[in-house]
MDTraj code that builds the backbone (N, CA, C; nanometers):
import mdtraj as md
import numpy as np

residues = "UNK UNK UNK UNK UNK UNK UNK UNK UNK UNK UNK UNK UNK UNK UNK UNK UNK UNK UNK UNK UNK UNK UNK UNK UNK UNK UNK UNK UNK UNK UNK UNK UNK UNK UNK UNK UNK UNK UNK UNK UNK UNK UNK UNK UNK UNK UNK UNK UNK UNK UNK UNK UNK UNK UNK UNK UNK UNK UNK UNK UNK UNK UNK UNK UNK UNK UNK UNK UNK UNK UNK UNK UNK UNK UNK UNK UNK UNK UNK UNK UNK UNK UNK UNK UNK UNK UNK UNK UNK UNK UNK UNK UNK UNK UNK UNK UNK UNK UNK UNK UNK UNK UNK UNK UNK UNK UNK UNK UNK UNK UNK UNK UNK UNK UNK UNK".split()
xyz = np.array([
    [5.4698, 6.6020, 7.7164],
    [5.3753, 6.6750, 7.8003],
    [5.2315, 6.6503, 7.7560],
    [5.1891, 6.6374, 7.6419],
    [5.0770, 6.6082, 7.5779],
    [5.0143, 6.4929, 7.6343],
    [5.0733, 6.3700, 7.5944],
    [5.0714, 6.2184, 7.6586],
    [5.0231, 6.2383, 7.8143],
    [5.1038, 6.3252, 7.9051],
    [5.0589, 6.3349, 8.0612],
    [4.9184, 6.4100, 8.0493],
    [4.9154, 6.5071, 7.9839],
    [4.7737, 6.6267, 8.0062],
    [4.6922, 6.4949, 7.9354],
    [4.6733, 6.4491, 7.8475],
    [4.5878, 6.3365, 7.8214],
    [4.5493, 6.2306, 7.9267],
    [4.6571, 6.2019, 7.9850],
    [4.6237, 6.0867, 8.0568],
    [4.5737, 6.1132, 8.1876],
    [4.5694, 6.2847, 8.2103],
    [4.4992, 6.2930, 8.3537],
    [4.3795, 6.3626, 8.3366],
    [4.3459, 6.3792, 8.2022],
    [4.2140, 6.4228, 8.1519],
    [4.1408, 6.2799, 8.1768],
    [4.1821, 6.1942, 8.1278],
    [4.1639, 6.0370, 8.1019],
    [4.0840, 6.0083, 8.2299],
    [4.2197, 6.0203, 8.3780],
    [4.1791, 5.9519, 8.4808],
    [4.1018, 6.0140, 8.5452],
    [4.1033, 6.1681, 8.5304],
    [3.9500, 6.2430, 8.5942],
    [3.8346, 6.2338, 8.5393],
    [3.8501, 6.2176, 8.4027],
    [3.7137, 6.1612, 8.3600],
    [3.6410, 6.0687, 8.4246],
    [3.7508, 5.9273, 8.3764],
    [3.7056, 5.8089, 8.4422],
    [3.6658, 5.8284, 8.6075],
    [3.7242, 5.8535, 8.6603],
    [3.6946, 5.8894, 8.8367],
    [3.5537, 5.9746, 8.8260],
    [3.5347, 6.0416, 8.7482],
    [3.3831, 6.1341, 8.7545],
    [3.2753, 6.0284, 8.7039],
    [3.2830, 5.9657, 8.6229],
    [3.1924, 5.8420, 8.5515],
    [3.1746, 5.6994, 8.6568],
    [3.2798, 5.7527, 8.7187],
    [3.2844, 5.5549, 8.8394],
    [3.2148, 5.6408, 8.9265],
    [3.2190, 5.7949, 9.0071],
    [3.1147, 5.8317, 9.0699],
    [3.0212, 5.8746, 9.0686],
    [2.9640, 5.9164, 8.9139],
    [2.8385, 5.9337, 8.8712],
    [2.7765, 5.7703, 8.8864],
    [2.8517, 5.6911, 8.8340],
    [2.7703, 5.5462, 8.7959],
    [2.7414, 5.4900, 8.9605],
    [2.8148, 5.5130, 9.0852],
    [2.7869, 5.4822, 9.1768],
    [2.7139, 5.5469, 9.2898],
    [2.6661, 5.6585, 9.2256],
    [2.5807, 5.7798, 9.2836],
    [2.4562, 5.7440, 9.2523],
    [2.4553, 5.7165, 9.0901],
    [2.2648, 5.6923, 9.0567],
    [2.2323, 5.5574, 9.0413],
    [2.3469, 5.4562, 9.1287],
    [2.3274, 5.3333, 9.1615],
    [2.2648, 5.2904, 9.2985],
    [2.2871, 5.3938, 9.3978],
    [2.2144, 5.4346, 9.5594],
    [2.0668, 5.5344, 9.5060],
    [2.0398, 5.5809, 9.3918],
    [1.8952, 5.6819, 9.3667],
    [1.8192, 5.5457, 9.3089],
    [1.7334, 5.5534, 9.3702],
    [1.6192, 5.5071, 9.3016],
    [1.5483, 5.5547, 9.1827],
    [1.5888, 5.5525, 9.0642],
    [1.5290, 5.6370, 8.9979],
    [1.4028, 5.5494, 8.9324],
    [1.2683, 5.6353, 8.9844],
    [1.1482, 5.5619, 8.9211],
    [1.0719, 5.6437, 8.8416],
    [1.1543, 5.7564, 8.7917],
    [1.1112, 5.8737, 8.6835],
    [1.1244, 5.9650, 8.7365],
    [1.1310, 6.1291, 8.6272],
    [1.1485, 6.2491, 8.6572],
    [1.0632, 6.2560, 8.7372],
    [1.1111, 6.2841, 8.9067],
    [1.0273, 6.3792, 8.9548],
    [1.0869, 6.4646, 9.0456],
    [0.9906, 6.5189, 9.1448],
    [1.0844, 6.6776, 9.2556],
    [1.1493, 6.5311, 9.3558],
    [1.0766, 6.4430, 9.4163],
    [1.1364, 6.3426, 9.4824],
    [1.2701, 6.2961, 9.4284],
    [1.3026, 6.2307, 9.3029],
    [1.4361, 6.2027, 9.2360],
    [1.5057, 6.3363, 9.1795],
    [1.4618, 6.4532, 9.1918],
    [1.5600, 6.5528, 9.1685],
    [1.6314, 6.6244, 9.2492],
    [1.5238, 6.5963, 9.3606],
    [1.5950, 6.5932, 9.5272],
    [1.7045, 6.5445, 9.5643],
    [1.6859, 6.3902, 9.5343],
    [1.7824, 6.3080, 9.5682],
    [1.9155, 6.3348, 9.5002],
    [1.8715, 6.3576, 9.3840],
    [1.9910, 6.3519, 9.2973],
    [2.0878, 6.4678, 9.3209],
    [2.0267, 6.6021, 9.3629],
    [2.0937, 6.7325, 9.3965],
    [2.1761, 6.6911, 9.5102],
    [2.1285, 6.6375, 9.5977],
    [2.1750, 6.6032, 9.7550],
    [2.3034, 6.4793, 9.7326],
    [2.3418, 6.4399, 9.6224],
    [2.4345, 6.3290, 9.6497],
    [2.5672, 6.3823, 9.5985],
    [2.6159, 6.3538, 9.7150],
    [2.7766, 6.3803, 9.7192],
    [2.8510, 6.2893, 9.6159],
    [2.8279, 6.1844, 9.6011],
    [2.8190, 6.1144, 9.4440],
    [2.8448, 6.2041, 9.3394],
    [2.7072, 6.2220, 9.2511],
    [2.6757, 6.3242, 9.1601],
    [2.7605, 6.4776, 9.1583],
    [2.7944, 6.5244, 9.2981],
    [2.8591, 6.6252, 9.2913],
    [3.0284, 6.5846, 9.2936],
    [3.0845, 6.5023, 9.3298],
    [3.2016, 6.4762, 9.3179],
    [3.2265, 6.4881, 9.1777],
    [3.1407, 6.3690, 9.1245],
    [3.1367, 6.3304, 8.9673],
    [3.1556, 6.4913, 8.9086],
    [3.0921, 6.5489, 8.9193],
    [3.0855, 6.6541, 8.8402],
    [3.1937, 6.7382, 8.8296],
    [3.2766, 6.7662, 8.9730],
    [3.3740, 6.8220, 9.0038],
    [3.4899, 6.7649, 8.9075],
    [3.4892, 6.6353, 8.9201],
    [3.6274, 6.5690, 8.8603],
    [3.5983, 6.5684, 8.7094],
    [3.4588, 6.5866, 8.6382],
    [3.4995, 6.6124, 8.5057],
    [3.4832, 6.7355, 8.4844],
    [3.5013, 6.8580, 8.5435],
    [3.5754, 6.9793, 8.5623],
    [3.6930, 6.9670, 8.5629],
    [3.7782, 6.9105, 8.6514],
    [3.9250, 6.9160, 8.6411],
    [3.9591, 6.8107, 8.5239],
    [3.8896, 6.7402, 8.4572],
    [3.9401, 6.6292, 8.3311],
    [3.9563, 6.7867, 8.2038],
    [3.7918, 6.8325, 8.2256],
    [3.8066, 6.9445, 8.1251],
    [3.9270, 7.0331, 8.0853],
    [3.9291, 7.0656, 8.2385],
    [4.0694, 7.1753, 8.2678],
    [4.2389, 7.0952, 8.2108],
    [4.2546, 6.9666, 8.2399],
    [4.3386, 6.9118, 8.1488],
    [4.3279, 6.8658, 8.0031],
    [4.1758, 6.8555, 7.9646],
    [4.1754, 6.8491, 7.8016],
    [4.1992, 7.0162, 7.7071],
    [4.1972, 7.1274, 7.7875],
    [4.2333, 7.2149, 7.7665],
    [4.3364, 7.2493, 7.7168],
    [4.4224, 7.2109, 7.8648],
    [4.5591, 7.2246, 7.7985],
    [4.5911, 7.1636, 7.7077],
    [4.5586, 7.0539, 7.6919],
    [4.6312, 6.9074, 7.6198],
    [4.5541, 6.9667, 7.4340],
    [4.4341, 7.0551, 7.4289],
    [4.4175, 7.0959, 7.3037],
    [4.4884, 7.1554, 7.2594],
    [4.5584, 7.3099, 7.3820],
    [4.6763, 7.3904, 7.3437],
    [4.8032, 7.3283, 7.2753],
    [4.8616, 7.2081, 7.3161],
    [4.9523, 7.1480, 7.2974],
    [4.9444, 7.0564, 7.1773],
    [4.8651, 7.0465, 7.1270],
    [4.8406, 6.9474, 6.9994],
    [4.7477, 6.9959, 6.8740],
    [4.7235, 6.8881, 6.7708],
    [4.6159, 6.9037, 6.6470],
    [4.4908, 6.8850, 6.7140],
    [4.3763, 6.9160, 6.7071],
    [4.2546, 6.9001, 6.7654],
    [4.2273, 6.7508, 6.6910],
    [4.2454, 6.7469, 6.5606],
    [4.2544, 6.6098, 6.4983],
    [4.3252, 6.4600, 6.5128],
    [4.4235, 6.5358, 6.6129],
    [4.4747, 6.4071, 6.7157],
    [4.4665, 6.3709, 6.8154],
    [4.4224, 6.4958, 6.8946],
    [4.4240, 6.5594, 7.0601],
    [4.2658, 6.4735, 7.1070],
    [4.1512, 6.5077, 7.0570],
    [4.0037, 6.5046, 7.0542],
    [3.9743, 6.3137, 7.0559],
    [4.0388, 6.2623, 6.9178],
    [4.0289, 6.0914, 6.8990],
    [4.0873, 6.0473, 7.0054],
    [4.2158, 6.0841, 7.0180],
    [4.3065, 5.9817, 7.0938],
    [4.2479, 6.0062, 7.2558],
    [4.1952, 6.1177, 7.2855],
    [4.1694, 6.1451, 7.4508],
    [4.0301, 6.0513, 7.4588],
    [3.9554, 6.0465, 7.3286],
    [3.7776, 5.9756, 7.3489],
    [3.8314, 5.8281, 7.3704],
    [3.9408, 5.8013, 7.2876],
    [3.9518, 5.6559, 7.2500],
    [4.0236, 5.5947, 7.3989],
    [4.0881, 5.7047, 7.4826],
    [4.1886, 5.6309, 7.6157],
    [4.0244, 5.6387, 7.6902],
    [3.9626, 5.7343, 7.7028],
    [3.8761, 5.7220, 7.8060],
    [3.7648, 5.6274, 7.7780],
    [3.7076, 5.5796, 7.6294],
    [3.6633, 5.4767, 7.5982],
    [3.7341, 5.3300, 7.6955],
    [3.8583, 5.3448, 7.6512],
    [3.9307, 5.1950, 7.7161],
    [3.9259, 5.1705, 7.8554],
    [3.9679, 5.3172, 7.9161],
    [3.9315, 5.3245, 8.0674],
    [3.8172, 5.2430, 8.1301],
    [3.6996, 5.3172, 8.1083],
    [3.5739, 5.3120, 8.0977],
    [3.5186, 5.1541, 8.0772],
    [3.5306, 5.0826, 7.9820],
    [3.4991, 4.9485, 7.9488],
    [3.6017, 4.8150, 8.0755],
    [3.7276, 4.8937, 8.0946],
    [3.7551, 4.8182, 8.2073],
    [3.7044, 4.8668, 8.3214],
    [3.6938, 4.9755, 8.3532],
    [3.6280, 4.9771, 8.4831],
    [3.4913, 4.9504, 8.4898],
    [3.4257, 4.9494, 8.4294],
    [3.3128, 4.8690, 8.3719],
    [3.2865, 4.7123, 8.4142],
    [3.4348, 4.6448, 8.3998],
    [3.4512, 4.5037, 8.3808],
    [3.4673, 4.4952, 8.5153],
    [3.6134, 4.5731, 8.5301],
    [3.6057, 4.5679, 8.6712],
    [3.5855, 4.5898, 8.8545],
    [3.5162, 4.7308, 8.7859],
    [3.4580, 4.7308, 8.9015],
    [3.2561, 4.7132, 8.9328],
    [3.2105, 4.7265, 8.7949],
    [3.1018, 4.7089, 8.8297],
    [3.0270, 4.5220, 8.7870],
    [3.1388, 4.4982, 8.7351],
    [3.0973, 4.3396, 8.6897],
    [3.0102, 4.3217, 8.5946],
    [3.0616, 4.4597, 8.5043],
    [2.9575, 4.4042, 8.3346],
    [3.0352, 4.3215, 8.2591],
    [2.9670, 4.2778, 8.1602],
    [3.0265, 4.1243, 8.1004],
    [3.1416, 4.2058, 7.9727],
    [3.2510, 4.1454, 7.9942],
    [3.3129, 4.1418, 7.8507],
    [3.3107, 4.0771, 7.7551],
    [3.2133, 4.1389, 7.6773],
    [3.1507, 4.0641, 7.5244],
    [3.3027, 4.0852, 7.4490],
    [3.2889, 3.9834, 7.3386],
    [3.3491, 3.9861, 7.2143],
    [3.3799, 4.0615, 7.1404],
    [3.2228, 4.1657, 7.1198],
    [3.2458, 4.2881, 7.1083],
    [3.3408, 4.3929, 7.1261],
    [3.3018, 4.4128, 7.2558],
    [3.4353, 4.4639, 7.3371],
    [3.5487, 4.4838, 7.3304],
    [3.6127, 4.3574, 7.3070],
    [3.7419, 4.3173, 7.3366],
    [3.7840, 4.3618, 7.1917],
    [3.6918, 4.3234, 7.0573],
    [3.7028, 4.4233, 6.9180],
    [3.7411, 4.5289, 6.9138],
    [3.6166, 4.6000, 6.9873],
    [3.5787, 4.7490, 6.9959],
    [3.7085, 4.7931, 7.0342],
    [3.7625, 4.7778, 7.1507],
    [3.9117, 4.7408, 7.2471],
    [4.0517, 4.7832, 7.1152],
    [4.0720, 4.6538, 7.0838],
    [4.1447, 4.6391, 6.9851],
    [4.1674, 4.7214, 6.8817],
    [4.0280, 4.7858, 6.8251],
    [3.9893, 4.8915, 6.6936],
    [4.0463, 5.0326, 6.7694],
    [4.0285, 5.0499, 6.8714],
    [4.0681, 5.1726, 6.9464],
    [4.1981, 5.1826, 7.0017],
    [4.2483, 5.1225, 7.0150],
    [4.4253, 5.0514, 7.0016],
    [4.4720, 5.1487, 6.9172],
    [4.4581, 5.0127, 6.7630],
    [4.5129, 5.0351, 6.6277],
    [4.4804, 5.1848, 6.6003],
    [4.3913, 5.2366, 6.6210],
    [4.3672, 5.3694, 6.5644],
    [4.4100, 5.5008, 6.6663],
    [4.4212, 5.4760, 6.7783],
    [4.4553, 5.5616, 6.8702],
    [4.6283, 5.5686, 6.8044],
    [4.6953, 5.4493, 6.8297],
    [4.8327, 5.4324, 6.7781],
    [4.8500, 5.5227, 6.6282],
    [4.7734, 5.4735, 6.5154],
    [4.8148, 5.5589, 6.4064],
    [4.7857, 5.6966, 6.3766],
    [4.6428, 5.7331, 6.4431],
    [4.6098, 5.8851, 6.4636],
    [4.7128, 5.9164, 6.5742],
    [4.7484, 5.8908, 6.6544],
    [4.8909, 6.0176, 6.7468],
    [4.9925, 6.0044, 6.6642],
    [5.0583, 5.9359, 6.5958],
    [5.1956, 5.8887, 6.5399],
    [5.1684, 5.9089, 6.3879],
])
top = md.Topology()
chain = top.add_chain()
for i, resn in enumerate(residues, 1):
    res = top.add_residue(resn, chain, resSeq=i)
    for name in ("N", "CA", "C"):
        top.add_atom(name, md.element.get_by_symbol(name[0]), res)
traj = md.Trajectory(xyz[None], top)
């Protein structure tokens, strides 16, 4: 049960971050002002986003009830890290550095030995 409440914390996250990132990708943002705070209030974007990492919250909740905070906390940053860098790759067409694919790997190995 843990594993599921994680993994739909995971995918509401990610779904709130792909519509934040595609919300203040339509704003022009050319600095704080009432014009860009306008915009930004008014986008169904931004408010979706927000909604769905409400319901990610509401499943990292549970998923704290159910576990060590010392396993629960790494392993949920480290899936939504991985999420995140592929949808990254693939839906917005940022480059997969070397880095990455490290970074990737390091969050693997350690996600694996911190749950287990």
């Amino acid at each position: 049960m843990l594993i599921v409440l994680l993994l739909l914390a995971m995918v509401f996250n990610i779904a709130a971050q792909i519509a934040l990132k595609h919300g203040i990708n339509l704003i022009n943002l050319d600095g704080i002002n009432l014009h860009t705070i306008t915009k930004m209030v008014s986008s169904p974007y931004l408010w979706s986003g927000a909604f769905m990492y409400g319901i990610s919250f509401v499943f990292y909740i549970f998923a704290l009830s159910k576990g060590e905070l010392g396993r629960v906390s790494p392993v949920s940053q480290a899936l939504t890290t991985m999420g995140i860098v592929t949808v990254s790759v693939l839906v917005f067409h940022e480059p997969l550095t070397a880095y990455k694919i490290l970074g990737l790997l390091f969050l693997i190995a350690g996600t694996i030995i911190i749950f287990y």
